[in-house]
PyMOL commands that place a pseudoatom at each C-alpha (Angstrom):
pseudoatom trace, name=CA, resn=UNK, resi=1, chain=A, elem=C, hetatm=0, pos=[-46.882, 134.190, -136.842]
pseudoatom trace, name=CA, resn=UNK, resi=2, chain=A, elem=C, hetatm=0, pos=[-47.866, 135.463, -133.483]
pseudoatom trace, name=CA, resn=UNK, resi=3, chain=A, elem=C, hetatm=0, pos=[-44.826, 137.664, -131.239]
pseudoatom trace, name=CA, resn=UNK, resi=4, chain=A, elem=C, hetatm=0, pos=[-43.071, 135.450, -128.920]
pseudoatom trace, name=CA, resn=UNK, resi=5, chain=A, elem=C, hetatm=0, pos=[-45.005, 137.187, -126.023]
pseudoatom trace, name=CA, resn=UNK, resi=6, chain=A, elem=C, hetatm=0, pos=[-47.868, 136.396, -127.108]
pseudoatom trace, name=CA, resn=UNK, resi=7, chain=A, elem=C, hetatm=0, pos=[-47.710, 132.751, -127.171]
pseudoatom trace, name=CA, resn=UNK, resi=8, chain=A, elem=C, hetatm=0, pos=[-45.912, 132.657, -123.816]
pseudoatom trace, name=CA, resn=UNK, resi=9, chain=A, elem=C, hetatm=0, pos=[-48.869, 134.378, -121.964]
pseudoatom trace, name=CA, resn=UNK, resi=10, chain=A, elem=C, hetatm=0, pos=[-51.099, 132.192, -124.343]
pseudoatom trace, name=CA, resn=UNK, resi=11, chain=A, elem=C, hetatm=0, pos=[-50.003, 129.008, -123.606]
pseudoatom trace, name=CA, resn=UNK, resi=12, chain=A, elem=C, hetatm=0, pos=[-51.824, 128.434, -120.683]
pseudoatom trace, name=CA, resn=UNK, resi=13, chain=A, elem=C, hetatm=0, pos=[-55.045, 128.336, -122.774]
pseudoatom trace, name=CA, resn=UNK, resi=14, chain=A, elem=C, hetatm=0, pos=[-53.967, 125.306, -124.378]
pseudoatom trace, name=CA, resn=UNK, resi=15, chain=A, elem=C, hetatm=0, pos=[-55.889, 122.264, -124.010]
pseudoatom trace, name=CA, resn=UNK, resi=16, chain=A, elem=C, hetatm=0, pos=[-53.075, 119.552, -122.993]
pseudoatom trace, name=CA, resn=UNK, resi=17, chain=A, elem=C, hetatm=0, pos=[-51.191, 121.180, -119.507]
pseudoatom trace, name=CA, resn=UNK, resi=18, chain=A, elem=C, hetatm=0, pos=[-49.510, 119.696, -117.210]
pseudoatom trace, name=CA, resn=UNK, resi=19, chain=A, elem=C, hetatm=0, pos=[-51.914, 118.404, -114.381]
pseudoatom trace, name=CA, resn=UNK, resi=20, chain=A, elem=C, hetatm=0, pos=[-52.489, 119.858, -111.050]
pseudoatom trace, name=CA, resn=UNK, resi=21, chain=A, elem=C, hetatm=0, pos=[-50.198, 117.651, -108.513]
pseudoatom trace, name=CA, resn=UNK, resi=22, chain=A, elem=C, hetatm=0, pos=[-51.743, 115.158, -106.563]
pseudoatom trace, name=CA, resn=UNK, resi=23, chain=A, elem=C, hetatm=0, pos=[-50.687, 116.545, -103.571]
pseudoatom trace, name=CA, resn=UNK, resi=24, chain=A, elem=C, hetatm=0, pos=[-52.892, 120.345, -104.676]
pseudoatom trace, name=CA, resn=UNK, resi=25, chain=A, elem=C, hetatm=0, pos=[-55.718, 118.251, -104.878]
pseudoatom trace, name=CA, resn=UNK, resi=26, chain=A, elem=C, hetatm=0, pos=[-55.550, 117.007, -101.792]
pseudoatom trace, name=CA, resn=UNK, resi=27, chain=A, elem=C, hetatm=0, pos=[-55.476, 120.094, -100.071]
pseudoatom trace, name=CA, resn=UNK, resi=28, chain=A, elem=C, hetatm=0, pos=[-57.981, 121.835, -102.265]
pseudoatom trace, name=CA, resn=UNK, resi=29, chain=A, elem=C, hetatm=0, pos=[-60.471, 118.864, -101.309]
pseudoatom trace, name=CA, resn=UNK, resi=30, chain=A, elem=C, hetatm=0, pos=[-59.857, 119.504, -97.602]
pseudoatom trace, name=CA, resn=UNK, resi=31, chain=A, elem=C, hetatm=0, pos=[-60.568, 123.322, -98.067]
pseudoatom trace, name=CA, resn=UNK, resi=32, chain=A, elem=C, hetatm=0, pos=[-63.230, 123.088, -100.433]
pseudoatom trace, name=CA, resn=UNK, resi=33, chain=A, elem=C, hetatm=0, pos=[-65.328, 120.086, -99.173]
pseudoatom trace, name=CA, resn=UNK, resi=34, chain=A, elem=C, hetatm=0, pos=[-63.546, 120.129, -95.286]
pseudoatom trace, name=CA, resn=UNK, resi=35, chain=A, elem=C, hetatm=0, pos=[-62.984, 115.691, -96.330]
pseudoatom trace, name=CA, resn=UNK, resi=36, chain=A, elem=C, hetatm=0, pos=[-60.165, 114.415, -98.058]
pseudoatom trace, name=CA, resn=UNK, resi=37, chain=A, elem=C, hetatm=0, pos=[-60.539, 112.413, -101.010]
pseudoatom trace, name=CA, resn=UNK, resi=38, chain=A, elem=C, hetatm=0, pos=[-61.034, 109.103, -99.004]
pseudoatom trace, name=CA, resn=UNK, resi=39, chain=A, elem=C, hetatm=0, pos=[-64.150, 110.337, -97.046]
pseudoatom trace, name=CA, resn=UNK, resi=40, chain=A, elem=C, hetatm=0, pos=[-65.687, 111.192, -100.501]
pseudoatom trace, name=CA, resn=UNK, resi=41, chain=A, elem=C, hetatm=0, pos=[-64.722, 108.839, -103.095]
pseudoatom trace, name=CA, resn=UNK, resi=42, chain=A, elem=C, hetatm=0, pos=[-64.149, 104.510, -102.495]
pseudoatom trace, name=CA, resn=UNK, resi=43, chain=A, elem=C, hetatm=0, pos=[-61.496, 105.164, -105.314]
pseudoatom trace, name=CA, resn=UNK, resi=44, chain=A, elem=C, hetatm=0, pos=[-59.937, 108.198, -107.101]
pseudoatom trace, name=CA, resn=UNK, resi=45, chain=A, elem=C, hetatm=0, pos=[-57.405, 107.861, -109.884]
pseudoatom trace, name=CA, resn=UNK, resi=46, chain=A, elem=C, hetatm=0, pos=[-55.120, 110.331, -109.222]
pseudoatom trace, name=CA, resn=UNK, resi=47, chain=A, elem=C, hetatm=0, pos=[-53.837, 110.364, -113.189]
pseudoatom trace, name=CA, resn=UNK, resi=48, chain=A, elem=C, hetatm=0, pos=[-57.089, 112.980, -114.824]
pseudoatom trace, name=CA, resn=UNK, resi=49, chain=A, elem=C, hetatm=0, pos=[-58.074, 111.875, -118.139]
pseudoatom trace, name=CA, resn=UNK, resi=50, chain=A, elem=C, hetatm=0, pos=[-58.363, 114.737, -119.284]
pseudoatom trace, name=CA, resn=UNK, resi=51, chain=A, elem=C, hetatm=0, pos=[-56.436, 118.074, -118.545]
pseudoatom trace, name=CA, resn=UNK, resi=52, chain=A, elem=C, hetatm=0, pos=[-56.981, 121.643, -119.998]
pseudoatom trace, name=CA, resn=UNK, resi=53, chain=A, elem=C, hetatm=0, pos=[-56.559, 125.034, -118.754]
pseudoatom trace, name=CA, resn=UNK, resi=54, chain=A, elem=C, hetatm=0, pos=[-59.398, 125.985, -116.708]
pseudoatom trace, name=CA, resn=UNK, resi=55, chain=A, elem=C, hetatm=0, pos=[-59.877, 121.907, -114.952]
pseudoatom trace, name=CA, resn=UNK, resi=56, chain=A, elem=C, hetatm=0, pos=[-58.889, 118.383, -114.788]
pseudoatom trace, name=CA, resn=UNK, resi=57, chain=A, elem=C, hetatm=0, pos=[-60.788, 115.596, -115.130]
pseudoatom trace, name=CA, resn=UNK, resi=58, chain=A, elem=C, hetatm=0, pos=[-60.082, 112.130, -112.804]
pseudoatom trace, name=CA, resn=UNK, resi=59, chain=A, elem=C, hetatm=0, pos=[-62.646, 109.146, -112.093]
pseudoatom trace, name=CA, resn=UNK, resi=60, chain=A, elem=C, hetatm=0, pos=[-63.624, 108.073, -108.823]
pseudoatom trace, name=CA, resn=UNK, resi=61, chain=A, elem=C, hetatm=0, pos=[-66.178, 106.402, -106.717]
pseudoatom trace, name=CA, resn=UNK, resi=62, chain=A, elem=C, hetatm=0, pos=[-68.317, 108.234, -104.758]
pseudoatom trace, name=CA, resn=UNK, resi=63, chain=A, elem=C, hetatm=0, pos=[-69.020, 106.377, -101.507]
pseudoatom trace, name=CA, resn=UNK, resi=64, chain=A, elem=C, hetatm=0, pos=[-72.461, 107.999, -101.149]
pseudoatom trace, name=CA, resn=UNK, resi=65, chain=A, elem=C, hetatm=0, pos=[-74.154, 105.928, -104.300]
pseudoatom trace, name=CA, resn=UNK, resi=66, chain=A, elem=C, hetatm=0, pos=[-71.285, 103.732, -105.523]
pseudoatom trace, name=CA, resn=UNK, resi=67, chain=A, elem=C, hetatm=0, pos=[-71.383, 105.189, -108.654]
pseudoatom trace, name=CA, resn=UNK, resi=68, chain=A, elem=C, hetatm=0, pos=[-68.221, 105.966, -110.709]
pseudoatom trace, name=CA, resn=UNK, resi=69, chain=A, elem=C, hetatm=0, pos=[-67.550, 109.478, -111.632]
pseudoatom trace, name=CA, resn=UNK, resi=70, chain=A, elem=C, hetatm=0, pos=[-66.217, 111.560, -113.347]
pseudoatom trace, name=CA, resn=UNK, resi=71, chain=A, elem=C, hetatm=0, pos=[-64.807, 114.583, -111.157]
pseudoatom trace, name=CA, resn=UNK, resi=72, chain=A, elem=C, hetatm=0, pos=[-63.517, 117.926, -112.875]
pseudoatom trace, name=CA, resn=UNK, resi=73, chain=A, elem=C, hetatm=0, pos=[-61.261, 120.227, -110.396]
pseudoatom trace, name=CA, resn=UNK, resi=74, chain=A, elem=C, hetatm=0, pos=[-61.069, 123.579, -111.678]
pseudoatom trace, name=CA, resn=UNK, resi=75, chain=A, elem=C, hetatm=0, pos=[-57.676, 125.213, -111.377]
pseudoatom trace, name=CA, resn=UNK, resi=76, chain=A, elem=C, hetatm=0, pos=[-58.701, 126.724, -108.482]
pseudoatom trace, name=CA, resn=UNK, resi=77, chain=A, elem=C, hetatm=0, pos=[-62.040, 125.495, -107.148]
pseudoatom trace, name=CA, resn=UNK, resi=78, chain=A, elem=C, hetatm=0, pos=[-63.597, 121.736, -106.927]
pseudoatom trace, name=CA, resn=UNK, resi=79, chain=A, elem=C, hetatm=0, pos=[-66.721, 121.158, -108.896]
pseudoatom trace, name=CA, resn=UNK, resi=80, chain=A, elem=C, hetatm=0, pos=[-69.695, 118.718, -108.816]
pseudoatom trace, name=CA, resn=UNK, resi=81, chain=A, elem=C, hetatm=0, pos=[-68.941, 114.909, -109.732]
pseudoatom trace, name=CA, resn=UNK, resi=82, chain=A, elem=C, hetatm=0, pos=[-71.121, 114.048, -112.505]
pseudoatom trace, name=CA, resn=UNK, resi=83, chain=A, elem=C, hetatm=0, pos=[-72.136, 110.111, -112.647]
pseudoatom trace, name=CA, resn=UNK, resi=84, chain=A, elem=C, hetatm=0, pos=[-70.812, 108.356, -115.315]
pseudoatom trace, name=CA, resn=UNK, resi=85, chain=A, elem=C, hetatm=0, pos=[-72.645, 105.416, -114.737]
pseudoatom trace, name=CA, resn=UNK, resi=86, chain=A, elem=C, hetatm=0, pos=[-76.252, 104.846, -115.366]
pseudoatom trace, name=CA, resn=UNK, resi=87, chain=A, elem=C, hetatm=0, pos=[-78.634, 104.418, -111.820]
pseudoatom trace, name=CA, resn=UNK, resi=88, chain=A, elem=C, hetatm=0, pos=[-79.411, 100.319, -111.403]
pseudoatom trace, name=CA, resn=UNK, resi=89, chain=A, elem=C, hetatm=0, pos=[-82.800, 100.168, -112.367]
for i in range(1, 89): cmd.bond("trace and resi %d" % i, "trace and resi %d" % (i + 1))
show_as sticks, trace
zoom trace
């Protein structure tokens, strides 16, 4: 067993947290890329399907190709979408 203050601090490092509200993302897109979500993706699911400590996963549609996404949002930074679908030949 682990002191009581231990897993308190640790619990952040867990890998199923609470997700970042919609509403964060939103203004972390407009800071980090200067477009909100709707310039960028044709869709965004704003329920991740994934969430850990350090980022969130959600899929969208990124207008530029068409190609769904997958787009992880760090806790405090946006990364790179990374296609989830394969180019059309």
């Amino acid at each position: 067993m682990l002191p009581k203050e231990w897993t308190d601090v640790m619990r952040v490092l867990q890998d199923r947290c609470d997700p970042t509200p919609y509403e964060n993302l939103e203004r972390l897109f407009l800071t980090d890329m200067g477009q909100v979500i709707e310039e960028i993706f044709d869709d965004f699911d704003p329920n991740p399907i994934g969430v850990a400590s350090l980022a969130q996963v959600h899929v969208g549609r990124y207008k530029k190709t068409g190609q769904l996404v997958a787009v992880k949002v760090g806790r405090c930074i946006l990364l790179a979408p990374l296609v989830l679908t394969p180019p059309d030949p």
